[in-house]
VOGU-3710 file (C-alpha; in Angstrom, 3 decimals, decimal comma):
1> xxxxxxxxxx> 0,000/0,000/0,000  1,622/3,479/-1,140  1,881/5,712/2,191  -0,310/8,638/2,533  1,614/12,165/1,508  0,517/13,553/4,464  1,128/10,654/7,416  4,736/9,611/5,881  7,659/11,826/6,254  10,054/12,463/3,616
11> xxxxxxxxxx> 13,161/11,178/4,546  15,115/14,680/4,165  12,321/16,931/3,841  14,976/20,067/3,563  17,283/19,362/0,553  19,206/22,107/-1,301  18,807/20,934/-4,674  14,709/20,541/-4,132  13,098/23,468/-5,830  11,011/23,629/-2,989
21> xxxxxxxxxx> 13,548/24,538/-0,683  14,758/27,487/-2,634  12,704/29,036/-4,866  10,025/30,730/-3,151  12,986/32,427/-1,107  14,723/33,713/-4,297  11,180/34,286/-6,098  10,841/36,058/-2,369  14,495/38,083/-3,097  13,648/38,934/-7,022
31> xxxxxxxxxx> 10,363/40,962/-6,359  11,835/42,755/-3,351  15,099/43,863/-5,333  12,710/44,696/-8,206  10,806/46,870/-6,195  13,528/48,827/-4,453  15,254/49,113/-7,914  12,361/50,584/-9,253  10,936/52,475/-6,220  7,324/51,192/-6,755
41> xxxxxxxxxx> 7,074/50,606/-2,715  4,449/53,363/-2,233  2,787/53,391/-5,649  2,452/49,676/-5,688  0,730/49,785/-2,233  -1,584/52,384/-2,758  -2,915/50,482/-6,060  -3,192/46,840/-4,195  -4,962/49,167/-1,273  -7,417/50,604/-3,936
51> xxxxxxxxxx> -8,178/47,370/-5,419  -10,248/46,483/-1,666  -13,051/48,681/-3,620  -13,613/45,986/-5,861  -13,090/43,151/-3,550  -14,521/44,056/-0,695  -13,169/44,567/3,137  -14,623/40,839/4,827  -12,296/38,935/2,767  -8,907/40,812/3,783
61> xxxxxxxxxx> -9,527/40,691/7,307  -10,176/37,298/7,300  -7,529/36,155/5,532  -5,434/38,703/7,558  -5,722/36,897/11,162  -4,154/33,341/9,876  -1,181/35,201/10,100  -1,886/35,812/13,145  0,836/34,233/15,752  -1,711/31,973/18,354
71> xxxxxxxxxx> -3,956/31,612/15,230  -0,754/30,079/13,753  0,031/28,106/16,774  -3,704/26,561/17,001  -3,550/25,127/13,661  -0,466/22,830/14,526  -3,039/21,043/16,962  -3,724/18,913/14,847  -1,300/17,537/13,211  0,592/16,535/16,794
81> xxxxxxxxxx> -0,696/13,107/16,884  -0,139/12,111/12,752  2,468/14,436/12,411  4,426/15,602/15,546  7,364/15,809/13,324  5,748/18,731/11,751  4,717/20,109/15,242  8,337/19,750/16,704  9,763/21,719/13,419  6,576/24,180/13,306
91> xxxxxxxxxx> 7,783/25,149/16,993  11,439/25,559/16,667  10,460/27,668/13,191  8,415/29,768/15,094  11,682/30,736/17,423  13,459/31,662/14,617  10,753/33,896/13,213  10,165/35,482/16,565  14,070/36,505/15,965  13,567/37,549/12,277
101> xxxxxxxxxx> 11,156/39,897/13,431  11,972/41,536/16,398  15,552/41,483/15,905  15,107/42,691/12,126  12,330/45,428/13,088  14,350/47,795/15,210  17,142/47,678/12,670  15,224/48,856/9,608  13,082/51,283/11,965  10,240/51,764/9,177
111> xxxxxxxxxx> 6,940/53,548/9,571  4,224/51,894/8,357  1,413/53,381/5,872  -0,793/54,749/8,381  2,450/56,787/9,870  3,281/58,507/6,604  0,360/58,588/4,041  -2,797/61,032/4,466  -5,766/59,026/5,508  -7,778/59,912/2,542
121> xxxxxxxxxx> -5,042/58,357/0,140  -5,577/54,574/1,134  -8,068/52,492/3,427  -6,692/51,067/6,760  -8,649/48,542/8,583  -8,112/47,074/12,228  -5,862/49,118/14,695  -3,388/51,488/13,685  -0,421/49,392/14,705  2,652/51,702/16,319
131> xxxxxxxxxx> 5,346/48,900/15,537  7,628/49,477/13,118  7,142/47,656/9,199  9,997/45,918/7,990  8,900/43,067/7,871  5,719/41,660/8,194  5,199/39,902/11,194  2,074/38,174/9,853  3,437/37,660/6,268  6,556/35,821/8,373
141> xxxxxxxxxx> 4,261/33,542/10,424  2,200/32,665/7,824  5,066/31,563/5,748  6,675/29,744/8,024  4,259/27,926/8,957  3,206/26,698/5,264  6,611/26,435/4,979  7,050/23,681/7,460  4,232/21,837/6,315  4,480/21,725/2,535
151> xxxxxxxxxx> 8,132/20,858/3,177  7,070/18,163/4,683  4,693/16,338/2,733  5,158/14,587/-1,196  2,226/16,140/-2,715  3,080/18,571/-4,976  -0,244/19,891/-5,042  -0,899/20,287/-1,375  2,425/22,333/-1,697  1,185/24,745/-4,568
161> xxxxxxxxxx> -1,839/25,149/-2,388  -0,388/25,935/1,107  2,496/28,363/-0,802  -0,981/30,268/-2,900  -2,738/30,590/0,839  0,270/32,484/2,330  0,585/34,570/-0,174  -3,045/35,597/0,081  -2,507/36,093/3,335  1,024/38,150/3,651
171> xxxxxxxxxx> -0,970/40,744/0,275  -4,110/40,687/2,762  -1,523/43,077/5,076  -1,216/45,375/2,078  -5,257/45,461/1,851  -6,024/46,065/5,467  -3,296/48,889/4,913  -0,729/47,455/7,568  2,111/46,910/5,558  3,853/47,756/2,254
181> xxxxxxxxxx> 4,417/45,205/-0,417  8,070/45,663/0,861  7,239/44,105/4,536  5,518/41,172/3,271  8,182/39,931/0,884  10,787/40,499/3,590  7,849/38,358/5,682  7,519/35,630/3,034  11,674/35,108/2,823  12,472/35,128/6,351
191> xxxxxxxxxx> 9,158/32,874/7,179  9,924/30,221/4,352  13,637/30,715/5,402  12,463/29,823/9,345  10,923/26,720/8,041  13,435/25,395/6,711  15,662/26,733/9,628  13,213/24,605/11,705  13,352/21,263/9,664  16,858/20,916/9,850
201> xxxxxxxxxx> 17,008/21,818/13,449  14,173/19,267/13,884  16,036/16,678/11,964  19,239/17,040/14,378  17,210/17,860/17,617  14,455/15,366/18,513  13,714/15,899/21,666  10,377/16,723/20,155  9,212/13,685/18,527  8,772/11,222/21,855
211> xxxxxxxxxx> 5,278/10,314/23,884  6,012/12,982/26,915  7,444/15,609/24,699  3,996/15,130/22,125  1,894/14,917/25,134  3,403/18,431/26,600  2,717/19,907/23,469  -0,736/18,907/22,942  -1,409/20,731/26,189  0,013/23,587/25,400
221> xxxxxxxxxx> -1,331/23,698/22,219  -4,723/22,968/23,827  -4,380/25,754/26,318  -3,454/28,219/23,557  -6,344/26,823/21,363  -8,396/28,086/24,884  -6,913/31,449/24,662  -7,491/32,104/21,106  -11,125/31,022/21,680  -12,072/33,338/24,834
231> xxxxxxxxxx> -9,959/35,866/25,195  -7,555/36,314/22,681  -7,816/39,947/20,650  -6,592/39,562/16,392  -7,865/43,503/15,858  -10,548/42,690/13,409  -13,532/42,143/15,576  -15,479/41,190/12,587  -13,357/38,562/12,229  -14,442/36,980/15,498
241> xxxxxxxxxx> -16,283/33,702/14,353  -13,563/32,389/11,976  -11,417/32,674/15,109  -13,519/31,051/16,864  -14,358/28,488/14,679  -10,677/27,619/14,219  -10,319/27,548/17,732  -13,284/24,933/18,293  -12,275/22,716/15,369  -8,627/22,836/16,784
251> xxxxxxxxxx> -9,665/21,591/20,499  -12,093/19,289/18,578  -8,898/17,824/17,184  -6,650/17,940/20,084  -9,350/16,480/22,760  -9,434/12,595/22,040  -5,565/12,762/22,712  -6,644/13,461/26,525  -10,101/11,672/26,748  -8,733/8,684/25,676
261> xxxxxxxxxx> -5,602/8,717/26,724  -5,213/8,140/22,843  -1,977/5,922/22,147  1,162/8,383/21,423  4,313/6,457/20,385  7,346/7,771/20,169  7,880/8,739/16,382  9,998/6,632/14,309  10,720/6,803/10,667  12,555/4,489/8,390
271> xxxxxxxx> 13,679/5,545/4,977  12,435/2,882/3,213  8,558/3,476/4,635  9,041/7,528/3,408  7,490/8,250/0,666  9,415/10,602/-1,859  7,884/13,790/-4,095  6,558/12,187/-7,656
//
């Protein structure tokens, strides 16, 4: 029986000659250079800002608060049971975008939109945020956390789909007027960078992958998953039910590990059960 993409590991999920691994940095790289060579930063966001006229706000802010950092979190819940492989890596990835962040942030010292443009001149939705730009926190989250997971698996389509949804969601901080088109491709490289950051630390350090170590995850995923359900504040209160929802479905996921005392094993992989990319 062929192994299912998603349950089998790839034996070296983070391999430089893969395509996967380095592309969407460099594709990443190409439009950021292009747009600093060309100084089409401001112009570039004001048109992708107009184009919420068309489009509509709902869909922006939606998409906006998977980027969010618990939101982020939550949705490793469930994979910790099939996949704590991808949990271990998903956590040590989001240590290393934590750094890219707040360590690149202070460095760059950019104003956002909202600090430089007139009001009239562009729409801003959610809270006018007083951190600096560069980069995107949400665009880097997002990204990393795709990152880990279509690095992970051997469908190529699953990939193409989990690399399309971050994108969506780093332009959706362009929309909501949060970020330049700058920030988020800064996000995207240093996020898909942090995965694979996280995969090879995973791969060398796997402290992660046994029954106590997945067990003290879950919880803390589950806790967090109770955060983000009754308390925790993304800025777009409109958003409120997806948040919710993802919350619910999350501890939906995450509960049988604890009612049943469901049967963790520490995680093993031979090469020869690891199904490879077609």
């Amino acid at each position: 029986m062929t192994p299912d993409p998603i349950d089998s590991p790839l034996p070296n999920p983070v391999r430089p000659a893969d395509p996967w691994v380095w592309a969407p940095l460099a594709a990443a790289l190409a439009l950021l250079a292009a747009i600093y060579l060309t100084g089409s930063n401001t112009s570039l966001f004001l048109w992708l800002n107009g184009l919420t006229r068309l489009t509509g706000n709902a869909l922006w802010t939606h998409l906006t608060i998977l980027g969010d950092g618990l939101v982020a979190l939550v949705l490793l819940l469930p994979w910790v049971r099939r996949r704590p492989d991808v949990v271990w890596a998903g956590c040590l990835a989001g240590i290393a975008t934590t750094l890219w962040v707040h360590g690149l942030k202070p460095v760059f010292a950019l104003p956002r939109p909202a600090e430089v443009l007139a009001p009239e001149l562009f729409q801003l939705l959610g809270p006018r945020d007083p951190s600096w730009a560069f980069p995107s926190g949400h665009s880097t989250t997002i990204f990393a956390l795709a990152g880990v997971i279509a690095l992970s698996i051997a469908s190529r389509g699953l990939r193409l789909a989990l690399v399309l949804c971050a994108a969506a969601v780093a332009l959706s901080r362009v929309m909501v007027g949060a970020h330049w088109p700058a920030d988020i491709l800064a996000g995207a490289f240093g996020g898909w960078l942090c995965a694979v950051l996280g995969l090879r630390w995973a791969g060398r350090w796997t402290w992660g992958l046994g029954t106590f170590e997945q067990r003290l995850m879950a919880t803390l995923l589950m806790i967090a998953a109770g955060v983000l359900l009754l308390s925790h504040e993304t800025g777009y209160p409109e958003t409120l039910p997806l948040q919710q929802a993802i919350a619910v479905l999350a501890l939906a996921a995450g509960l049988p590990l604890f009612l049943r005392r469901a049967r963790l094993r520490p995680f093993r992989g031979e090469p020869g059960q690891r199904d490879q990319p077609e």
